[in-house]
N, C-alpha and C positions, 0 to 999 in steps of 0.2 A: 403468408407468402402465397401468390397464384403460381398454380400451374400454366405454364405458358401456353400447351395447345390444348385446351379443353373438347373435347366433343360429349355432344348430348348424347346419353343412354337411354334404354329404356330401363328403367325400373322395375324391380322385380317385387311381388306380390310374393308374402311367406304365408303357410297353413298350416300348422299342426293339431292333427282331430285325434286325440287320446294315443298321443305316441309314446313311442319309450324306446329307451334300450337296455342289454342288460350284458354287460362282457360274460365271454364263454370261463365258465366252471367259478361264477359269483352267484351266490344267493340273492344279493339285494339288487334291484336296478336302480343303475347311476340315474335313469330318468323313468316316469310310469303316469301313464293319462295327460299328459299336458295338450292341454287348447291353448294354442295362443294366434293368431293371425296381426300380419304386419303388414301396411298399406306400401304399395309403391311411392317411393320415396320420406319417408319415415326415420327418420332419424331418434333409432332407442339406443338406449344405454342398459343394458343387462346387470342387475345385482345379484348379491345372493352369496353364504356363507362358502366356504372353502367347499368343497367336494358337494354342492348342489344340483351339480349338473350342467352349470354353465358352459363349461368346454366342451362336452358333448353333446350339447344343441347344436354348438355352433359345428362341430363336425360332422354331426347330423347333415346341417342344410347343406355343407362343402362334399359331401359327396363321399368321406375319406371315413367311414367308422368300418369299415374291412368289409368284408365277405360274411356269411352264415356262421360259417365256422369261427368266427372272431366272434359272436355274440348274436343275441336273439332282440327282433326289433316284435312292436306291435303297435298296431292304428296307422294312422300316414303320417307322412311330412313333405309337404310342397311347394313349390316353386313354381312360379305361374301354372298350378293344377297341373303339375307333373311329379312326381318323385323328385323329392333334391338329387338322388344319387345320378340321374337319367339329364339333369339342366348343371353341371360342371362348368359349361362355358360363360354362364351368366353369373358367375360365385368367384369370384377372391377373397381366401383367407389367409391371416396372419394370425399363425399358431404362438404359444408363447415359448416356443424354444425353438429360435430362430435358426440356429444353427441346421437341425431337420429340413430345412426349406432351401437352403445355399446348396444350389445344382453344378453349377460350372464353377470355372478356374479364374474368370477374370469379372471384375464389376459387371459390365457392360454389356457383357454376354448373358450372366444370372438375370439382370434386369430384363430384357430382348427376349431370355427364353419361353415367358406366359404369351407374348403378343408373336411368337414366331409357331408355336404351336396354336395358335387362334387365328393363322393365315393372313396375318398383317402384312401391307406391303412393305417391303425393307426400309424405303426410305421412312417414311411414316412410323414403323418402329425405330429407328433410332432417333427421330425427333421424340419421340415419346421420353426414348428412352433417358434424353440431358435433362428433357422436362421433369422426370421423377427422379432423378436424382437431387437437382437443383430444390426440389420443392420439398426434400426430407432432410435437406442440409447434408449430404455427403455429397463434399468435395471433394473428390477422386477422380481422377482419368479414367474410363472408361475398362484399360490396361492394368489397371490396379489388381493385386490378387487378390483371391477373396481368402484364402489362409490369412492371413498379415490382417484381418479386421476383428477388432475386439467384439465381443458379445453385443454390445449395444449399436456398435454401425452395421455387424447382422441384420439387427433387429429394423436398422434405416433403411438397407439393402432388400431384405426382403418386402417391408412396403412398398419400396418404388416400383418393385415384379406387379405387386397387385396392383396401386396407381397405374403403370405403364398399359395395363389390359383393360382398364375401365370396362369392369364387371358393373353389371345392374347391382347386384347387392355384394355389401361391401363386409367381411366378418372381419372385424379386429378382437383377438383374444389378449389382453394385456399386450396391449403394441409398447408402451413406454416403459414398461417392468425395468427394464435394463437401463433407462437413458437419463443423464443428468436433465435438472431442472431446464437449465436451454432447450435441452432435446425436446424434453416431453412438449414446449410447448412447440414447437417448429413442426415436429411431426404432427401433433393434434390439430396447427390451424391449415399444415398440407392435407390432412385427412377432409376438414370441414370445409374449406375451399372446394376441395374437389366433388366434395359430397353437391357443397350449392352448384357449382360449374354443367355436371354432369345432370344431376336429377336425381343418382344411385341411390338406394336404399341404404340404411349403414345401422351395421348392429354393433355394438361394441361393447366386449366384458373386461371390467376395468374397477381396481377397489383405488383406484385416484378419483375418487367420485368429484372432487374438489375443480378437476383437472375438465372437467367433460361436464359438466352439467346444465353449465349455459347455454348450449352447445347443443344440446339436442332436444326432441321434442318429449320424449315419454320415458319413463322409467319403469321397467318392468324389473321388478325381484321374485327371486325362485327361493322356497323352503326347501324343505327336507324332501328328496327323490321328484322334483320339477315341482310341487307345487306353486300356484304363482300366488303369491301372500301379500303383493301390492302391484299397483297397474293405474298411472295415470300421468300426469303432467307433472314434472319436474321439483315444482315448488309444492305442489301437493299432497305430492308421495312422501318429498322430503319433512315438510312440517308437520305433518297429518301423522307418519309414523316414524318420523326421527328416532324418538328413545327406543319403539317395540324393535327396530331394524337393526339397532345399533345394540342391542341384546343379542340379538340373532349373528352378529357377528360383521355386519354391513360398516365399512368405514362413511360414516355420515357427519359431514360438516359439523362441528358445535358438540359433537359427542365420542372423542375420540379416546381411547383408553386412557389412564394416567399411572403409569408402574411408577413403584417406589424402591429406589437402590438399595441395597443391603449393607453394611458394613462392611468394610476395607481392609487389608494386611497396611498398619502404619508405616510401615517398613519394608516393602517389595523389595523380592531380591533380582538384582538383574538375571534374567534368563538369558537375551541374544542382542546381540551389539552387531550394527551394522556401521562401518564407517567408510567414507569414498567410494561406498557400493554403488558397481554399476550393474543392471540388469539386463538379462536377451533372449528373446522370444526362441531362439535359436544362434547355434554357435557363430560369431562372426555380425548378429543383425542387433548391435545393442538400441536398449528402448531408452534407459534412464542411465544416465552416472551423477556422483557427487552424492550417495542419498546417506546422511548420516541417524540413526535411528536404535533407539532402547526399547525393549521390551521389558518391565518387571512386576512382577507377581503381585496379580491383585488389582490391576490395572488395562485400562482398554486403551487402544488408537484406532480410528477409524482412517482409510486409507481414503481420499477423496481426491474428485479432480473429473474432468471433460470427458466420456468417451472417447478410448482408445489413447489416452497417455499414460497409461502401463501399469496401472492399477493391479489386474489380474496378474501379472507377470512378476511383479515385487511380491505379493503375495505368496505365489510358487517358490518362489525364490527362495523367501523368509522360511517357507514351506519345509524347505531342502530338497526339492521335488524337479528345482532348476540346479545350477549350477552358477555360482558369483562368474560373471564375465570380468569384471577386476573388483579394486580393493577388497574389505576383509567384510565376511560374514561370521558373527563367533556364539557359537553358544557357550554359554558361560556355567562355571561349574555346577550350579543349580538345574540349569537344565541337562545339560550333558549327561551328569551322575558317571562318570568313571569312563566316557566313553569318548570318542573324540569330537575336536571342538567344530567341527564341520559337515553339517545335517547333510549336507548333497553327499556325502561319503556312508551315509549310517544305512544300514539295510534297514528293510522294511518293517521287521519286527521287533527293529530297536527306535525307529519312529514310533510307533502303535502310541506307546504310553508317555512320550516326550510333544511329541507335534501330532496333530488331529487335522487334517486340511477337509474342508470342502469346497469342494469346485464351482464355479461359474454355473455347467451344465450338470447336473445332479445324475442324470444317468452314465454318465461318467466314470462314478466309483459304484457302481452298483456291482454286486458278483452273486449275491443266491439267489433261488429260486423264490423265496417268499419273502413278507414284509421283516415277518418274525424273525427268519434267521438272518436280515441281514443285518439287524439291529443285534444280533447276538454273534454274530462273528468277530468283532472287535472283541467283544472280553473273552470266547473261546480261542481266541489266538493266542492271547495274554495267558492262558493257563485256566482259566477260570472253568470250574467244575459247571457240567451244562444244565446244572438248573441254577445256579447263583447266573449264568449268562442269560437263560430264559428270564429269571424274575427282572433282571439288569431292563431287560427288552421289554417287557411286559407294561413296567411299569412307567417308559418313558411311551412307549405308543398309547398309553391310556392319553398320558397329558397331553401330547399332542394329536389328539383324536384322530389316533391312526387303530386304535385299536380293532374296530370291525371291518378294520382291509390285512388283520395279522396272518391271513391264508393265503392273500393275495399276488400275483407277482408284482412286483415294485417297477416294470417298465407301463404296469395299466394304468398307475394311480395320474391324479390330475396332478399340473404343474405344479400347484401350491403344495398338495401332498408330498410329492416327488421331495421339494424342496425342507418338508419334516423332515420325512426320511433319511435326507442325504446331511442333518446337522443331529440326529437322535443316532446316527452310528457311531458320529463321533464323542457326541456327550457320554455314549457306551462306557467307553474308555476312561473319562478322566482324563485327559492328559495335560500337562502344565500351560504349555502354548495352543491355543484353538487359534487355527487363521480359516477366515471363514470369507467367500467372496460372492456377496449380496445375499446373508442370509435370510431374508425376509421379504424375498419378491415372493409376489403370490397368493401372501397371505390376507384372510380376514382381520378384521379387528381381535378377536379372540386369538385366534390361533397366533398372530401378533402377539400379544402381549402374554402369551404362554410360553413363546422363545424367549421373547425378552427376559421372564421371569426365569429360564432356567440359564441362560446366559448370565443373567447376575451372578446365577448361586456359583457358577464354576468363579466368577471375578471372589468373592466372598470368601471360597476355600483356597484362594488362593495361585487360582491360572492366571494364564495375561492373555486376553484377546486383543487380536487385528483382525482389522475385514473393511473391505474394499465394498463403498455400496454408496448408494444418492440416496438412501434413506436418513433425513436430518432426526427422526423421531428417534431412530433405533440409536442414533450418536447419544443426543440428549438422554433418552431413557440411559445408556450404559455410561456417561459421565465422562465420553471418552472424548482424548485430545484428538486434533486433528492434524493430520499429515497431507498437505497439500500437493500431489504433481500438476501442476500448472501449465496447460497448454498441451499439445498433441502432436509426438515427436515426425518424423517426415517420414 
């Protein structure tokens, strides 16, 4: 898809001469010594296992890693031979929790806000402005609110803010993480359209390796604390160290995990019956009706269907976290256990052990101060004596190598972390029903198939997962049926 008014940029020149950073009150730095330089106009693709340091390059170069007191940097980092933090006007980034980045109330204005703070003439910004919408496929009025958009037209949304400013360099941090398979490609060829249109430079961290790689020119992957452990042309990098990368945790073509399901309850018991359920983002704004739907022990459904036709929203729903706007929501005497048949009614400490939800945005449900306790506050609520809740915690951040951030606060960790985090609270627990909403954006291959494996085990003893995600692997890996919302209500 072309952007309709393209203007040439200049391109920006990156340098980094033995930089680093290191968040304030962490032992390790997320980044340390990295050389890496990138030619104007340069189209890389960044790899590199979960918490590598990817995300904080790219905030590195955007200007955004805070103040002193946020943490300690060393070496430089430049932008046409300036400081990244000092050239902000020449950087567009798309972070990967998009939500962070949605400024105003209305489409039209979110998009307008980068190129109205960059002194664009008005006219001129709102021609920008239909051209970056039209080119990431959000069809919306300009009048649109930006509340009323699901996770993933965020995620459209805020591309078009950076499209609309045509920055010399371009950061995409997981632009597609959220978007169905349409999406990802419609935003990747508005990205590389405008990449060719323009001249910009374009960096982009992204484990859709599949999705990008024809696509750009160079592949750079980072090890452990920035090291760069491959550097060169696309096909080169990729067949030259396909297996060593794809060890490393790198999702590479031809080498993608392969989990194996664990045994079943023959016999699931129904947990929660949904029939003529309609659902609503808010009282009076229904998203979905007609949805009839079983949940029973031992068994998965994956929620599927287009950005923004109400995936998340059913979820919550299922959750009891919403409210049925009609027909009947029921949990059934398996799940219930003596309590009533209506989750939107049940307090929160009679949720804990029955329903597990994880959100969209993972920071969301975050409440302590460290990684550790907040993986241990689901079984210390439950009663559980606090060291059976420490060992409970212990041993789930080990698997999913969250283990040497257990000191850390859980709002520093990178997105894929964030997103352990926010499904090892609820594996805490145990509970019968997990509804989980895209639990596996973010992830490496590894730290992938370490959810999937422990998502088995709760299907095995007997839970029932649902979860709303564009991830086809994680359906196939957990055997799950699929539940279709079709189309994207008005």
């Amino acid at each position: 898809m072309r952007v309709t008014t393209p203007l040439a940029v200049r391109p920006a020149a990156v340098r980094a001469h033995g930089w680093g950073w290191r968040h304030a009150g962490r032992r390790a730095w997320a980044l340390a010594g990295l050389d890496l330089a990138i030619d104007p106009g340069e189209r890389v693709l960044l790899l590199g296992a979960s918490g590598s340091g990817k995300s904080t390059l790219l905030a590195g170069l955007a200007g955004v890693l805070g103040s002193d007191e946020d943490g300690e940097r060393s070496g430089e980092l430049l932008i046409d031979g300036v400081p990244a933090a000092a050239a902000r006007g020449r950087v567009g980034l798309v972070l990967q929790d998009p939500e962070s980045q949605v400024v105003m109330s209305r489409v039209g204005d979110d998009v307008a806000f980068g190129c109205e703070n960059l002194g664009v003439p008005r006219e001129e910004t709102w021609r920008r402005v239909d051209a970056a919408l039209a080119a990431v496929g959000l069809g919306l009025p300009r009048e649109h609110p930006t509340e009323r958009l699901s996770g993933g037209q965020k995620q459209r949304l805020v591309l078009a803010g950076v499209l609309a400013m045509r920055p010399g360099l371009i950061l995409l941090d997981e632009p597609t993480a959220e978007l169905d398979p349409a999406g990802v490609r419609e935003v990747r060829d508005a990205v590389i359209e405008l990449a060719r249109t323009t001249g910009a430079t374009l960096v982009v961290v992204e484990h859709r390796v599949d999705a990008w790689v024809e696509h750009v020119d160079r592949v750079v992957v980072l090890g452990a604390a920035g090291a760069i452990v491959a550097d060169g042309a696309p096909d080169a990098v990729l067949s030259r160290e396909g297996a060593s990368l794809a060890a490393q945790g790198v999702w590479v073509p031809g080498h993608e995990p392969a989990p194996v399901a664990g045994p079943r309850p023959v016999d699931g018991e129904r947990l929660l019956t949904a029939a003529g359920l309609a659902v609503a983002r808010r009282p009076g704004v229904v998203v979905r009706g007609g949805i009839d739907l079983e949940l029973t022990a031992g068994r998965a459904v994956a929620l599927t269907g287009p950005n923004g036709s109400g995936k998340s929203t059913l979820a919550l729903t299922l959750a009891g976290l919403l409210p049925a706007a009609a027909g009947v929501l029921r949990a059934e005497p398996a799940l219930a256990s003596g309590i009533g048949p209506d989750p939107a009614r049940w307090r929160s400490r009679e949720l804990l052990p029955r329903i597990g939800t994880v959100f969209q945005s993972p920071e969301h449900q975050f409440l302590a101060r460290t990684v550790r306790e907040e993986v241990a506050l689901g079984p210390r609520a439950l009663g559980r004596a606090q060291g059976e809740a420490e060992a409970t915690a212990d041993e789930l951040l080990e698997r999913l190598g969250l283990a040497p951030l257990a000191a850390a606060n859980p709002f520093t960790l990178s997105g894929g972390q964030k997103r352990r985090l926010s499904v090892a609270t609820v594996l805490a627990t145990s509970p019968r029903l997990l509804v989980l909403d895209e639990p596996t954006f973010g992830q490496d291959a590894r730290t992938w198939a370490e959810l999937v494996a422990l998502l088995d085990a709760q299907l095995s003893a007997g839970s029932a997962i649902v979860f709303a995600t564009h991830d086809e692997r994680l359906a196939a890996a957990l055997g799950a049926a699929a539940f279709e919302l079709a189309g994207v209500p008005a």
